[in-house]
C-alpha positions as CSV (number, residue, x, y, z in Angstrom):
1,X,50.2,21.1,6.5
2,X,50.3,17.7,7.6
3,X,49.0,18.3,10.7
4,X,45.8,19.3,9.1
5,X,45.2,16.5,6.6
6,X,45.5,14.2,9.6
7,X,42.9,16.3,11.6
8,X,40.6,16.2,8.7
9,X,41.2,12.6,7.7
10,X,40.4,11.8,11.9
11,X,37.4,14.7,11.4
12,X,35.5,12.6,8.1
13,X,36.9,8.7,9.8
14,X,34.6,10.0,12.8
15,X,31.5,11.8,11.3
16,X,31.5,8.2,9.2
17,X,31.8,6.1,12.1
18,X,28.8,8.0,14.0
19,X,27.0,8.2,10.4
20,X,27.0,4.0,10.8
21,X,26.4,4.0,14.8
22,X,23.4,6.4,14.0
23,X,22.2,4.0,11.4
24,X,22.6,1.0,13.4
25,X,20.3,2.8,16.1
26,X,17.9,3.8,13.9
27,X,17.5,0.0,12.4
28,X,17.7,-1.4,15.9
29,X,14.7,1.0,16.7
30,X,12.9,0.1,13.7
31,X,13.7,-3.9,14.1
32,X,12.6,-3.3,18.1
33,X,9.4,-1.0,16.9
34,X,8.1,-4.1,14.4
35,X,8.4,-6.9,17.1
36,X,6.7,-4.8,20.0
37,X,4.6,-4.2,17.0
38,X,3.8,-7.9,15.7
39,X,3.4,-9.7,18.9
40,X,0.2,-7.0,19.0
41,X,-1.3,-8.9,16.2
42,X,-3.8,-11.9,16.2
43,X,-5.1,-13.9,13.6
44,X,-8.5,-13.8,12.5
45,X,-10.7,-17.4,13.8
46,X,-11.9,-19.9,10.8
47,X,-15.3,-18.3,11.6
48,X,-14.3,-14.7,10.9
49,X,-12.3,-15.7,8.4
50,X,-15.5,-17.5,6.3
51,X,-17.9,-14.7,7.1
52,X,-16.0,-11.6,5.2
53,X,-15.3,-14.4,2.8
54,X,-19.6,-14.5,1.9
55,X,-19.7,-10.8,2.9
56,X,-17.0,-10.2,0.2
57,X,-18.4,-12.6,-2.5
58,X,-22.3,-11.1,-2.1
59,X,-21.0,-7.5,-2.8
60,X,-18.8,-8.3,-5.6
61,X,-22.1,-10.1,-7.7
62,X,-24.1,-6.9,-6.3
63,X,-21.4,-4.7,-7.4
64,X,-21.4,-6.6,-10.5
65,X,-25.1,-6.8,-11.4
66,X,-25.4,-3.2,-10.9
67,X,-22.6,-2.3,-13.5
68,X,-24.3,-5.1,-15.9
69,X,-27.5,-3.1,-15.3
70,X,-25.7,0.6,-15.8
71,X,-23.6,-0.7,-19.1
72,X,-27.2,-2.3,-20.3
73,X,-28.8,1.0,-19.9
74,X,-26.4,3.4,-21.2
75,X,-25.5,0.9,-24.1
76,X,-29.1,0.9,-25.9
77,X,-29.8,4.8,-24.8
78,X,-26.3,5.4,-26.7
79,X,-27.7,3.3,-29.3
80,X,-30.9,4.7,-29.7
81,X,-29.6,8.4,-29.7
82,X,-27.1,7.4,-32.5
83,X,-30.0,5.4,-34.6
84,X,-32.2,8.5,-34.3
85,X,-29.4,10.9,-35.5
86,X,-28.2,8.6,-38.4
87,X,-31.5,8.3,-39.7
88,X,-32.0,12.2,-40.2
C-alpha cells in the first residue's frame, strides 16, 4: 500500500515538473517568437508620419460634413412629415 502512494506521489511530482518545463518552453518560444518578431519592425519617417496625419484629418471633416449634411436632411424631412400629420 505504501508502495503505491509513493509511485503516485513520484507519478503527479513528475507530470507537474514537465507541466512547468512545458510552460517554460512555450514562454521561451513566445519571448524568442516577439524579438525575431520586433527587430522586423521600423518606424515610420517624420514625413510619413505628417502625411497620414493630413490624410487622417481631411477625412475626418469629410466624414463629418457628410453626417452634418445627412442629420440636416433627415432632421427637417422628419420634421416636415410630423408637422403634416399633426396638422390633420
Amino acid at each position: 500500500m505504501a508502495k503505491s502512494a509513493t509511485v503516485q506521489a513520484t507519478n503527479a511530482t513528475e507530470r507537474v515538473g514537465n507541466s512547468l518545463k512545458g510552460s517554460f518552453n512555450r514562454f521561451k518560444s513566445f519571448y524568442n517568437d516577439v524579438r525575431s518578431e520586433m527587430k522586423k519592425v521600423t518606424t515610420p519617417s517624420r514625413k510619413e508620419v505628417q502625411a497620414t496625419t493630413v490624410v487622417v484629418i481631411i477625412t475626418v471633416f469629410l466624414f463629418g460634413a457628410y453626417f452634418a449634411v445627412v442629420d440636416f436632411v433627415m432632421g427637417h424631412s422628419i420634421d416636415k412629415l410630423l408637422r403634416y400629420f399633426s396638422h390633420r
